[in-house]
C-alpha positions in Angstrom: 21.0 227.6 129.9 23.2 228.5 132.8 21.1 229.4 135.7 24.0 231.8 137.3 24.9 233.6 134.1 21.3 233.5 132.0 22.9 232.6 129.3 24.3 229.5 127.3 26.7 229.5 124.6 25.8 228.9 120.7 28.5 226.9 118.8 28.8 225.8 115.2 27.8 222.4 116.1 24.2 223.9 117.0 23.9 225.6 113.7 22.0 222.4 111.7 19.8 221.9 114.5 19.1 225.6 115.0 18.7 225.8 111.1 16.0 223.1 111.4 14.1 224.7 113.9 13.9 227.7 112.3 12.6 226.0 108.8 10.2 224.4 110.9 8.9 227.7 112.7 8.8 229.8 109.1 5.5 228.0 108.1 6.8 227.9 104.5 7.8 231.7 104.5 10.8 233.5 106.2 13.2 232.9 103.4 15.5 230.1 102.5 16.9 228.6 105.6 19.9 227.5 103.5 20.8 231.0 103.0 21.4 232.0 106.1 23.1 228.9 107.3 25.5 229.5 104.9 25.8 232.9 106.4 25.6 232.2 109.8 28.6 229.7 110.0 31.0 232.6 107.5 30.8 234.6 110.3 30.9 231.6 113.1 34.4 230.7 110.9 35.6 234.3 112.6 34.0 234.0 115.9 33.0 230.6 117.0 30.8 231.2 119.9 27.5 233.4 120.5 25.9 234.5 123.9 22.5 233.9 124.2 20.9 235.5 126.8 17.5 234.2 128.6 14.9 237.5 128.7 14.8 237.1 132.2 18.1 238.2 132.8 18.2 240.8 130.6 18.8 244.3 132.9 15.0 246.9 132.3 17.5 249.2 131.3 19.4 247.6 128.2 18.7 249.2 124.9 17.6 246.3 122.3 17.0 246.2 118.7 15.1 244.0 116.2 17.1 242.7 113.3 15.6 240.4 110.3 15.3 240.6 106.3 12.0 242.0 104.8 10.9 241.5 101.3 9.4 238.4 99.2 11.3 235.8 100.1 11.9 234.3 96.7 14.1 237.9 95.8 16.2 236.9 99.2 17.7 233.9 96.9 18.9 236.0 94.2 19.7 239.0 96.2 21.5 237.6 99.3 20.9 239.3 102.5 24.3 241.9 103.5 25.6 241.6 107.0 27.6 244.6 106.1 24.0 246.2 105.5 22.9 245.1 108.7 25.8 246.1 110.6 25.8 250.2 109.3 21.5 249.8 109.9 23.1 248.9 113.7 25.4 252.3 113.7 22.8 253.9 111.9 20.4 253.6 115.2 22.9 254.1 117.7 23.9 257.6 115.8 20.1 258.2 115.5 19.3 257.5 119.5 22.7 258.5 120.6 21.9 255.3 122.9 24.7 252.4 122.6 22.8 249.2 121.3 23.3 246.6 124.5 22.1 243.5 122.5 20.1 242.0 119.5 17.0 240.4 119.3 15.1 238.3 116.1 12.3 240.3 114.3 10.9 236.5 113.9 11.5 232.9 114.6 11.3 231.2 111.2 13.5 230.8 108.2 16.3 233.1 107.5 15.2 235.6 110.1 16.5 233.2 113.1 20.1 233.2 111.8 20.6 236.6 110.4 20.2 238.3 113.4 22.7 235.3 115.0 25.5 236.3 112.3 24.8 240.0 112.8 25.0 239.9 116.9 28.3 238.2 115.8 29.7 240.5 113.1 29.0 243.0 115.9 30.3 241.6 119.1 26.8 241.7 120.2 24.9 239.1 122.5 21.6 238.0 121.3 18.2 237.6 123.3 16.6 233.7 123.5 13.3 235.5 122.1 11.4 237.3 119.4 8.5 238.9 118.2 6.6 236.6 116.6 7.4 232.8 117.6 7.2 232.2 114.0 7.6 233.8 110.5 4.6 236.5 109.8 4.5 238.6 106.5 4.0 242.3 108.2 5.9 244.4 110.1 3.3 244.9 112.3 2.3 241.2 112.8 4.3 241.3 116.4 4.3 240.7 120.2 6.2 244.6 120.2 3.2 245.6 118.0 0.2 244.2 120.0 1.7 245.3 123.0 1.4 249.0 122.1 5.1 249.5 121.3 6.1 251.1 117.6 8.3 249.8 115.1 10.0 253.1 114.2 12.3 254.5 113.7 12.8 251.3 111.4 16.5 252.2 109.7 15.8 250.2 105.8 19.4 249.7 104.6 19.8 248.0 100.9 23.0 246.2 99.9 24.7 248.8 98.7 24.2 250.3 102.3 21.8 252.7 101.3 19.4 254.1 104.0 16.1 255.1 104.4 14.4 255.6 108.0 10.5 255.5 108.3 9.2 257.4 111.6 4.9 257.1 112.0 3.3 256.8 115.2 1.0 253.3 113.8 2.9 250.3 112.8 0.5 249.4 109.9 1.2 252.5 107.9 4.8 252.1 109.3 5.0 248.8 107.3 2.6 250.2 104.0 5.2 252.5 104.0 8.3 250.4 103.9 7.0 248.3 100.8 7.3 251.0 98.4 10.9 252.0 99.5 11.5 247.9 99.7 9.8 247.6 96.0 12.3 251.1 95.2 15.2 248.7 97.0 14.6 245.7 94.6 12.2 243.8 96.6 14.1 243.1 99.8 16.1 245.2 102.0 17.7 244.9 105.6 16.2 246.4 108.5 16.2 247.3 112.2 13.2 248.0 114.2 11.7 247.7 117.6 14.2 249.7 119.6 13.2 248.2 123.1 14.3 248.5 126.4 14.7 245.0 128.8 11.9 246.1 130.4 9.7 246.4 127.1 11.7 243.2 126.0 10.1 241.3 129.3 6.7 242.4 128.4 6.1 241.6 125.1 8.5 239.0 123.3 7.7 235.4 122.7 10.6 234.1 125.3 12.7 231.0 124.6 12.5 230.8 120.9 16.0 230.2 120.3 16.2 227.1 122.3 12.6 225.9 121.1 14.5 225.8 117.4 17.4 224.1 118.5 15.1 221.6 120.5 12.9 220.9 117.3 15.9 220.3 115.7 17.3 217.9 118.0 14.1 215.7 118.2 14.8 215.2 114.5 18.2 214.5 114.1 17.5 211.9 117.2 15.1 210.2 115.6 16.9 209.7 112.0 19.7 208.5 113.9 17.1 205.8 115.6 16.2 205.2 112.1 12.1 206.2 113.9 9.8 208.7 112.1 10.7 211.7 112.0 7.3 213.4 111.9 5.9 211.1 114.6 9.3 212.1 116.7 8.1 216.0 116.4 4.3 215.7 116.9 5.4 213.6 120.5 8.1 216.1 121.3 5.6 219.5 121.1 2.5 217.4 122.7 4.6 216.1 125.5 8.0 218.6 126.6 9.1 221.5 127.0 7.8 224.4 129.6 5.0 225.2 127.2 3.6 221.5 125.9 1.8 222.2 122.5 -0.7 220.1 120.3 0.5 219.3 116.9 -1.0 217.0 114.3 0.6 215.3 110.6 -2.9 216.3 108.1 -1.7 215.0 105.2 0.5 213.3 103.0 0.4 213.3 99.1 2.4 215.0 96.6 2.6 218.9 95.0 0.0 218.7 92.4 -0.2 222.2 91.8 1.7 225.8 92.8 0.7 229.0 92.2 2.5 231.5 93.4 3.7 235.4 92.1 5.6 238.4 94.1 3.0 241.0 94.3 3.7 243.9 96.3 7.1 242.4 98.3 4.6 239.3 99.0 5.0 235.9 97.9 1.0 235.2 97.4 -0.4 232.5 96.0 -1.8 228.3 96.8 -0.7 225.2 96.7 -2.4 221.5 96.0 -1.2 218.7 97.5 -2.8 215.3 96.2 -3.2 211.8 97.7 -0.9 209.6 95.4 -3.6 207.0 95.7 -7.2 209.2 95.4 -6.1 212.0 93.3 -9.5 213.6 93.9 -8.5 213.6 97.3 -6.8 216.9 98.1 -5.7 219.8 100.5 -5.3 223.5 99.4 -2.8 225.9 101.1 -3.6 229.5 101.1 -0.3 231.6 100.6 1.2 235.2 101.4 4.8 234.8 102.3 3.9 232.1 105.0 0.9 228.8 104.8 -1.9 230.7 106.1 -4.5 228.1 105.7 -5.1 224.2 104.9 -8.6 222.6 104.0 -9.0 219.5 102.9 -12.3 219.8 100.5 -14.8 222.1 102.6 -13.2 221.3 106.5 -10.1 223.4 107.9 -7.6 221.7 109.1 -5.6 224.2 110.6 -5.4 228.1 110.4 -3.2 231.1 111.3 -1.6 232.2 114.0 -1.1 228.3 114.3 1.6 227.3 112.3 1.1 225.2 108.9 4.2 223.5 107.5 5.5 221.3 104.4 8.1 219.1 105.2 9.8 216.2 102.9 7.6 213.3 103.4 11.0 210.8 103.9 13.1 213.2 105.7 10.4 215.3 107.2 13.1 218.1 106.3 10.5 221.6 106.1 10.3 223.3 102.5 9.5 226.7 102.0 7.1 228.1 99.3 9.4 229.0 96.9 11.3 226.0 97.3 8.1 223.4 96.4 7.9 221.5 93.1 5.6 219.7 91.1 5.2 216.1 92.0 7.4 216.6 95.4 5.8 214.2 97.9 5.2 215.8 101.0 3.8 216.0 104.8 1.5 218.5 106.0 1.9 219.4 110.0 0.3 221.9 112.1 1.5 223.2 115.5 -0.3 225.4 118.1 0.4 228.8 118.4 2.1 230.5 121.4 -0.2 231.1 123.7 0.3 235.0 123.8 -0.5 234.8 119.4 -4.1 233.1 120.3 -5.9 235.8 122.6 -8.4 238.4 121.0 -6.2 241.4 121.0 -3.6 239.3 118.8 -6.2 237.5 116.7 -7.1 241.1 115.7 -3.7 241.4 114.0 -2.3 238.0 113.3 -5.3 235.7 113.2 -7.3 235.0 109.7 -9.6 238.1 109.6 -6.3 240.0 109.9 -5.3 238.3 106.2 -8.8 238.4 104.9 -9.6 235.0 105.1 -13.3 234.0 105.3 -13.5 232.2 108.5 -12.3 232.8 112.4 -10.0 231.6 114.3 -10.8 227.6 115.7 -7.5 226.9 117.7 -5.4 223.5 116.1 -6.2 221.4 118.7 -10.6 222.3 118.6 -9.7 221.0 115.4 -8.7 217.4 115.5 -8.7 214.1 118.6 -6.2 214.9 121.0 
């Protein structure tokens, strides 16, 4: 980050590390990071470098706007995401405000999420903001910073990828989102949105700051360490316990292979569990509980780690993450957990992200209550 300007410059040599964050952050959900790698560096081809502008040095008065994909994630594969789509939802809220959009900000921090908005800021000569409002990938519209903090997704401008729109105005986020799956179910089970219009003053308040640079940081550890020929896994779980200007605990749970996965769309929701095995106990296992993102792991009747934290399945030799959809029988995996942002873990967030917010039958015990540190 350059101190005088707030701002560094993204490149296409950033774009695997960046990808790998983001994977990391998505929890298993988010959508196929492939995708929008692929994406990303098209429309890095045209225009090679982004601005990426630190929160703090964004002016209170610059109009921003959320960009991301909504829908079940495994539909995003077929039915790739539209920058075109993106880019009229963009015109579409600047005709709607009659306020000029000053700069682009991620709905969320995992999976495809992190790079569409990149390739959109691009498409549109836009700069985007080193933040987000989530820090991760959550399944709900609502589940976000904006939302905790009081501010309201609408209006949310739902473009499909024939650049078909539909704009949702309520005054509660929750029926705001309630109301966007049955246009996204009418739009074939994902769509393109933006949301959140925000001020830099709102921006300041409420995003989860630095994101950008925390993927691209993940991603660095990693490449590092295969290039060191050291353990990948081991590499991550030192770099969140010991850097960075927010140090968090992480843990590796378990290792064994996919034994079982169970997982349908149901209402623009991948929901569902997985079982992962010990390849030498097979009557050793840990269960995943599913919608869209890993929401829970236990390992027989303890918990091991639970949401907001974030739960991730990574290759257990390349420690590369794999989403949901993406998981196979017989794959041999890693389970790792990170902490939370500190702004996900207080009570007024719990109430929307943590596990009573996803019906799960236990509270919130933060990551690091959980296991030695």
């Amino acid at each position: 980050m350059n101190t005088e300007t707030g701002q560094f410059i993204l490149r296409p040599g950033d774009i695997d590390a960046l990808v790998y964050g983001a994977s990391f952050l998505g929890s298993g959900g988010g959508g196929d990071p492939y995708i929008g790698r692929l994406i990303l560096m098209r429309e890095m081809e045209a225009a090679p470098a982004l601005p990426v502008i630190d929160p703090a040095a964004v002016p209170d008065d610059a109009n921003i706007i959320g960009i991301g994909a909504v829908g079940a994630p495994s539909v995003l594969i077929e039915r790739l995401p539209n920058v075109d789509s993106f880019v009229y939802a963009l015109k579409r809220v600047e005709q709607h405000s009659g306020k000029k959009i000053d700069a682009i900000i991620p709905i969320e921090a995992g999976g495809i999420n992190a790079t569409l908005p990149l390739a959109v800021a691009l498409r549109a000569g836009l700069p985007v903001i080193d933040a987000d409002g989530m820090g991760r990938a959550f399944p709900e519209t609502q589940m976000m910073t904006f939302s905790i903090n009081g501010y309201l997704a609408s209006p949310l401008y739902l473009v499909d990828d024939h650049g078909d729109c539909t704009i949702v105005e309520t005054k509660d986020n929750a029926k705001t989102d309630r109301w966007i799956r049955s246009v996204i179910d009418a739009m074939g089970g994902a769509a393109m949105a933006a949301a959140y219009p925000l001020t830099g003053k709102m921006l300041k308040a409420a995003a989860v700051r630095n994101t950008i640079s925390t993927q691209l940081n993940i991603g660095r550890t990693v490449y590092a360490a295969r290039h060191k020929k050291r353990d990948p896994v081991k590499a991550l779980v030192r770099h969140f316990r010991d850097h960075g200007t927010e140090p968090r605990f992480a843990a590796s749970l378990f290792t064994g292979k996919v034994s079982d996965r169970n997982i349908k769309i149901d209402g623009a929701f991948n929901i569902g569990r997985l079982r992962i095995s010990d390849m030498r106990n097979p009557d050793d296992v840990c269960r995943i509980a599913v919608k869209n993102e890993n929401l829970i792991v236990r390992q027989g009747g303890k918990v091991l780690a639970v949401v907001p934290d974030i739960i991730t399945v990574v290759d257990a030799d390349s420690a590369d993450p794999i989403t949901t959809e993406n998981l196979k029988f017989g794959q041999r995996v890693k389970v790792i957990a990170l902490a939370a942002p500190d702004v996900l873990r207080t009570p007024k967030a719990l109430a929307v992200v943590g596990p009573r917010a996803f019906k799960l039958k236990c509270d919130y015990t933060q990551l690091e209550d959980l296991h030695d540190r």
